[in-house]
C-alpha positions in Angstrom: 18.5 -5.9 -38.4 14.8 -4.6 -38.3 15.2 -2.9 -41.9 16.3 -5.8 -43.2 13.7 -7.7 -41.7 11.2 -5.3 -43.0 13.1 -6.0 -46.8 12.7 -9.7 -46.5 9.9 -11.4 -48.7 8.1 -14.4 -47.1 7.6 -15.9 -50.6 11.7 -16.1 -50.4 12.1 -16.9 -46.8 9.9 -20.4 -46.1 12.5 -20.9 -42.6 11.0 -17.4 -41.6 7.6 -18.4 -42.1 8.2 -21.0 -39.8 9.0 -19.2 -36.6 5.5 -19.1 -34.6 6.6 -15.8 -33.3 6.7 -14.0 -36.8 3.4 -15.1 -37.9 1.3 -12.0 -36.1 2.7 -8.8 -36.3 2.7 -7.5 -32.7 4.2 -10.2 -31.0 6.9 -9.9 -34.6 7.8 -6.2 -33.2 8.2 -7.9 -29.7 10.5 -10.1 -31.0 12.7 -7.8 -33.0 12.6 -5.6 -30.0 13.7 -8.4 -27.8 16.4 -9.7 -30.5 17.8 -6.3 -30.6 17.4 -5.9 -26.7 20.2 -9.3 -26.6 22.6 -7.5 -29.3 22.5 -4.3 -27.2 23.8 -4.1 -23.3 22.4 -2.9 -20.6 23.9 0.2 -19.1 21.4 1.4 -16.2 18.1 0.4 -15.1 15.7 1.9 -12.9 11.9 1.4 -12.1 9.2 4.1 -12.2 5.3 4.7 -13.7 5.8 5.2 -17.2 3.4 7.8 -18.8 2.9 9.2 -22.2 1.0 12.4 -23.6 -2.5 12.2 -24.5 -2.1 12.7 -28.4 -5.5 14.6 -28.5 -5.0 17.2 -25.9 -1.7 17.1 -25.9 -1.9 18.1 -22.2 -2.5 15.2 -19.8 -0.6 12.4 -18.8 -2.0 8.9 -20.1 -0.3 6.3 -17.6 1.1 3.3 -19.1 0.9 0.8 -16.6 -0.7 0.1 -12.9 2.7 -0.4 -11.5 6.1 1.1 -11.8 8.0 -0.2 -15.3 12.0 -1.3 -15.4 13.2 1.3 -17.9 16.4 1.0 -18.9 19.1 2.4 -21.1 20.6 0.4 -23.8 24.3 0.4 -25.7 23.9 -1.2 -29.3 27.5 -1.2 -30.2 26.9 -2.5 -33.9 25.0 1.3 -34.7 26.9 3.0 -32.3 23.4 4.4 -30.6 21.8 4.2 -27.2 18.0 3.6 -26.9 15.4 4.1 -23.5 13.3 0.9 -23.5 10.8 -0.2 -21.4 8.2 -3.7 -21.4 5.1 -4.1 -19.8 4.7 -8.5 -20.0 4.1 -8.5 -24.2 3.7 -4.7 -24.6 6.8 -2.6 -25.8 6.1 0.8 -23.5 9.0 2.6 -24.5 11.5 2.7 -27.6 13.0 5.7 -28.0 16.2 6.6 -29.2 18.1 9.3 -27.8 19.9 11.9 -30.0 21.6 15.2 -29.1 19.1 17.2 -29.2 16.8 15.5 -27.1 16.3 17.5 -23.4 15.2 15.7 -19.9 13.2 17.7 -17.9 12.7 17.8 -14.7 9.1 19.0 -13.8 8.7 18.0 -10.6 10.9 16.4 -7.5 9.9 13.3 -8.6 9.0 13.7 -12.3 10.7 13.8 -15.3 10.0 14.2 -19.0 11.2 14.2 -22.6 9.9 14.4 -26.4 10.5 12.2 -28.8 10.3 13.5 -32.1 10.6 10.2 -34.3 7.8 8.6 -32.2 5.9 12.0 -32.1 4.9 12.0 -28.4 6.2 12.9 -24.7 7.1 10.5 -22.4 7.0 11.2 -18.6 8.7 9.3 -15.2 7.4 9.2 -12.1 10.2 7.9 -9.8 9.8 6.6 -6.4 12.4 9.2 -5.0 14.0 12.0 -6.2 17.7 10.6 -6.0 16.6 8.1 -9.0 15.1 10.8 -10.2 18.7 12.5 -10.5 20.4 9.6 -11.6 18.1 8.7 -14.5 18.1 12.5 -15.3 22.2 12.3 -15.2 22.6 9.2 -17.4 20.2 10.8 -19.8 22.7 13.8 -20.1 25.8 11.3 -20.6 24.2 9.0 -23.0 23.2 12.4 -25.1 26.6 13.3 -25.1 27.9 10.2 -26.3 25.3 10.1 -28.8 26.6 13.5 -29.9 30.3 12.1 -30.3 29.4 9.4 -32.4 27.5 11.9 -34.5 30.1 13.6 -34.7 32.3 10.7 -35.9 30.0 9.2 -37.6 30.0 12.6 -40.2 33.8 12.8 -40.0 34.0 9.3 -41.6 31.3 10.5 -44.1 33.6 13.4 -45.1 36.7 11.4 -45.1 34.9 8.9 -47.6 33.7 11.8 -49.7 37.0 13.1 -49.8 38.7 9.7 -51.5 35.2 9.4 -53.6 36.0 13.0 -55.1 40.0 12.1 -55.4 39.0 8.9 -57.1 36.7 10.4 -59.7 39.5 12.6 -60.7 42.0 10.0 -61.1 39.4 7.8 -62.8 39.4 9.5 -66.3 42.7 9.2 -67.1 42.5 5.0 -68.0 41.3 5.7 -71.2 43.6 7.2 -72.4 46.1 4.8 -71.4 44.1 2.6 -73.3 44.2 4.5 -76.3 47.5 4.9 -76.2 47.8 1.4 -76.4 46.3 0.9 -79.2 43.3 -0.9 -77.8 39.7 -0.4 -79.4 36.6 0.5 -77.6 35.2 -2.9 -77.8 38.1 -4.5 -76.4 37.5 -2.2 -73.6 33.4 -2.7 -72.9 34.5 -6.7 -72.3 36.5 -6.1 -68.6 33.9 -3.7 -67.8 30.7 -5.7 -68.8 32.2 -8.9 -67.2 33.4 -6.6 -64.1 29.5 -5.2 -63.8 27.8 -9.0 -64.0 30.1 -10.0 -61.3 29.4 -6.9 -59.4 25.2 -8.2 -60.0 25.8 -11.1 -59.0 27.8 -10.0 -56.2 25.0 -7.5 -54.7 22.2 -10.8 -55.4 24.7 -13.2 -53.2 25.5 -11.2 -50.3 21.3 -9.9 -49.2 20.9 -13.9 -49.4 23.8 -14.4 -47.2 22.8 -11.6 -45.1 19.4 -13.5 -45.0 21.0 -16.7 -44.2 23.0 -15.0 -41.1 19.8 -13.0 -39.7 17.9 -16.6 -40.0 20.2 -18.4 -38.2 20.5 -15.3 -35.7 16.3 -15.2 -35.7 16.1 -19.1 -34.8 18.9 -18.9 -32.3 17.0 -15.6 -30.5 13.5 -17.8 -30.8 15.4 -20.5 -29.2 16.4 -18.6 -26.1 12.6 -16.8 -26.3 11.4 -19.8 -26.0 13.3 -21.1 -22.8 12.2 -17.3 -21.4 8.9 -18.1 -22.3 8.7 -21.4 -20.7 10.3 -20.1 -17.5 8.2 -17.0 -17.8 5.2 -19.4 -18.0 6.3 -21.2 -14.8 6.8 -17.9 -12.9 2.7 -17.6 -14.0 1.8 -20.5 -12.5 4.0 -19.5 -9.6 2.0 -16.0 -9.2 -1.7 -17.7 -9.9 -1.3 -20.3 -7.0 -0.2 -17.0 -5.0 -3.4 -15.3 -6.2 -5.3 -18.5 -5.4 -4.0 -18.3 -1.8 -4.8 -14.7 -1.6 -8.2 -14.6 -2.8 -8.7 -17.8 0.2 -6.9 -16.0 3.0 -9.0 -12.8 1.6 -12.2 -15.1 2.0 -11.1 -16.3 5.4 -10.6 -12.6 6.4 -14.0 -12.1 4.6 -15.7 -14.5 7.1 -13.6 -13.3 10.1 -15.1 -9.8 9.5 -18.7 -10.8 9.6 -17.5 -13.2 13.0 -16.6 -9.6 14.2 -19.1 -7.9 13.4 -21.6 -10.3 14.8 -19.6 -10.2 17.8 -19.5 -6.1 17.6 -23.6 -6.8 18.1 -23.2 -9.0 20.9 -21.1 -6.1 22.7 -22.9 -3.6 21.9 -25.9 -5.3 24.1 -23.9 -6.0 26.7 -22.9 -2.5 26.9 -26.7 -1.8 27.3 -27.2 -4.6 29.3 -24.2 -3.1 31.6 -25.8 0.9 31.4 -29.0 -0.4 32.8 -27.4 -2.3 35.3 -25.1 0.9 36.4 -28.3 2.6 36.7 -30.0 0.3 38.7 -26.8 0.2 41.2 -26.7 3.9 41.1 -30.3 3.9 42.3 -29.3 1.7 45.1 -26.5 3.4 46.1 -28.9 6.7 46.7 -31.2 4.8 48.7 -28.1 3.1 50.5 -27.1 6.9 51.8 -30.3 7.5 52.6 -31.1 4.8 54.9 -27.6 5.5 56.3 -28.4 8.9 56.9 -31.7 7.3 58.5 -29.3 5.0 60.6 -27.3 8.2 61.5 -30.4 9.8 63.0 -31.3 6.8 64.7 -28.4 6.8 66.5 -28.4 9.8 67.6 -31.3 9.4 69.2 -29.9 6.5 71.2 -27.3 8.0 72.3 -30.4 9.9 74.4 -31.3 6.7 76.3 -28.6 6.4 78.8 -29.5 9.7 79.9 -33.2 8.5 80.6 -31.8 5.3 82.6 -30.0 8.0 84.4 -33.3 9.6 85.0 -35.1 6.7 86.4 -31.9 5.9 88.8 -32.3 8.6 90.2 -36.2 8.0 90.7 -35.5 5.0 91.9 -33.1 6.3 94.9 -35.6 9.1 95.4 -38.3 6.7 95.8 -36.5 4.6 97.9 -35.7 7.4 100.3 -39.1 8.6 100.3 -40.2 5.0 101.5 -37.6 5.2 104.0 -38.7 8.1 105.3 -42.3 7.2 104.9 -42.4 5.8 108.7 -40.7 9.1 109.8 -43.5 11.0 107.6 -46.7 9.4 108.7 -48.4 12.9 109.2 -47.6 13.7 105.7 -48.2 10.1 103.6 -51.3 10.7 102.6 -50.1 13.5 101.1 -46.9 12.1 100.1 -48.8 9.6 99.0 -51.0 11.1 96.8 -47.5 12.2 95.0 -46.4 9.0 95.1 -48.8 7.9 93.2 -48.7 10.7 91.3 -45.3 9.8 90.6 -45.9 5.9 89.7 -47.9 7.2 86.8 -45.5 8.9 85.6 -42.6 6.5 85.7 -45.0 3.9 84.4 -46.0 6.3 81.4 -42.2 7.0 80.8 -41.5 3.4 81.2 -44.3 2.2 78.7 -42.8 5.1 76.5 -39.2 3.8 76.5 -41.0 0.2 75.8 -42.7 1.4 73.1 -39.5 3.5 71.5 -37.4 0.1 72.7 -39.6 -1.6 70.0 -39.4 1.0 67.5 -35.7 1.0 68.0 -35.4 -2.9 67.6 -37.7 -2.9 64.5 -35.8 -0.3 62.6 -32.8 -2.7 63.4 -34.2 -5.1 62.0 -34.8 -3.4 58.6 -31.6 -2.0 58.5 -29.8 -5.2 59.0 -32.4 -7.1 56.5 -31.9 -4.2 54.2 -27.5 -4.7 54.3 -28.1 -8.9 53.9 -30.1 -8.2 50.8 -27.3 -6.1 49.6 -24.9 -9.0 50.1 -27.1 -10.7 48.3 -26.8 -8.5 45.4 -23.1 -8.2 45.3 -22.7 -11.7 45.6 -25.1 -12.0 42.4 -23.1 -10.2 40.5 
């Protein structure tokens, strides 16, 4: 059908000219692609990044696409040939017919390659896994073969009609002389055969207009059903913008929840200082804590002495009490004993002024002690 396409003049084809899809030429191979895409079926489909050969170096990879392509493999059952095509939206990414002595390559776990010597470049698959990878690679093998079977056939009906051609052409000299034995002249005989050649004209001008006619009427049927595509393509468009609409406001919401979070990242980050200072402020207090304790711990100790100097002044107490007792039996000694017993009121006022004095002492470092733990409630109950 694309040949004769290619032979059809637009001067002789005004219902052509009138398809909006022929009029530019890119979006015309689209459209033969795509009319040739509905004459052929389907026989496996996969999805991977399509890549072709950099025609310059002839060494890297020049991807064909952001995302992974369907590429599929086609039956045309009118040629008898199987084609590898793949679209990108309006962009024909791969054509490429496979023959017999094309090879698939596998290169990689994942990658696959092949050349295509009528489009004079390499393509290259990159499947998602290597079991696609496998299948793809397997297909390509049976699809070769078939192709090499209906080569095969293909040249056997060749010979076959070469053969009758050849038997024909020998049988074919023989009519004149039947004719000449009939008497007929050479005139006679030009007639059949000029009238036989016009019709045979005639015949070969009639059927390319037919042929027109039918590829017409197959062209507006096709731009028909492009069209409905197109529209429901169109509505799939809208479908995917109001998507990327919502995406690009959930993207600005997320946007503006970042900076929230960052802003609130700041606000943590002083109140991690604000919480360091204040660990070292209560570390602080906890040292001097164990140190007044220890303080405390001393002080006790040192009342635990006291009862022992009550004891003391008992027991100077009993002693003077005997010694006044006996003072009437001692008159010959009191001024002696009283000379110690004065001696001896001095010194149990000076120990009693002394145990006054570390009484007061005793209760003022009490005092601190306990004003020191209320203001430590205090703090607790401050924080």
């Amino acid at each position: 059908m694309e040949k004769s396409i290619r032979s059809l003049s637009w001067n002789d084809m005004p219902a052509a000219q009138s398809l909006p899809v022929l009029q530019h030429p890119a979006k015309a191979l689209l459209f033969i692609v795509q009319i040739r895409e509905i004459s052929e079926q389907p026989i496996f489909t996969s999805k991977a990044h399509v890549f072709q050969i950099d025609p310059t170096t002839k060494r890297n990879w020049l991807p064909s696409g952001k995302y992974p392509l369907t590429i599929s493999y086609f039956y045309d059952g009118s040629r008898n040939s199987y084609r590898i095509i793949s679209v990108d939206g309006a962009k024909v990414v791969v054509n490429s017919t496979v023959t017999p002595n094309m090879t698939f390559s596998k290169t990689s776990q994942k990658f696959g390659q092949w050349a295509d010597s009528r489009a004079n470049t390499v393509f290259g698959l990159g499947f998602p896994s290597e079991q696609q990878l496998s299948k793809f690679a397997e297909k390509f093998e049976e699809v070769k073969e078939a192709a090499r079977l209906a080569r095969d056939r293909s040249q056997e009906t060749t010979e076959s009609c070469s053969t009758h051609s050849q038997e024909s052409s020998h049988e074919a000299p023989t009519s004149p002389q039947a004719s000449s034995v009939n008497g007929t002249n050479d005139e006679k005989g030009d007639g059949p055969s000029t009238i036989e050649s016009l019709l045979r004209s005639n015949n070969h001008r009639i059927n390319p207009v037919k042929k027109w006619e039918q590829e017409l009427r197959t062209l507006a049927e096709s731009n028909a059903r492009l069209g409905v595509a197109l529209q429901d393509s169109a509505g799939t468009a809208d479908h995917w913008r109001s998507r990327l609409e919502h995406c690009k406001e959930e993207g600005e919401r997320l946007r503006e929840k970042i900076v929230e979070l960052e802003a609130q990242s700041v606000d943590i980050g002083k109140e991690r200082e604000q919480n360091s200072r204040l660990s070292q402020t209560v570390r602080l207090l906890e040292e001097q804590i164990s140190e007044k304790e220890q303080e405390l711990e001393r002080l006790r100790a040192e009342v635990q002495v006291i009862p022992g100097l009550l004891e003391q002044c008992e027991g100077l107490q009993h002693q003077l009490q005997s010694a006044e007792s006996t003072n009437a039996e001692l008159e010959s000694k009191s001024k002696t004993m009283k000379c110690n017993v004065e001696e001896s009121h001095r010194k149990h006022g000076n120990l009693v002024k002394e145990l006054n004095t570390f009484l007061a002492i005793l209760d003022g470092k009490i005092d601190e002690l306990h004003g020191f733990r209320q203001g430590l409630a205090k703090l607790g109950m401050n924080k």
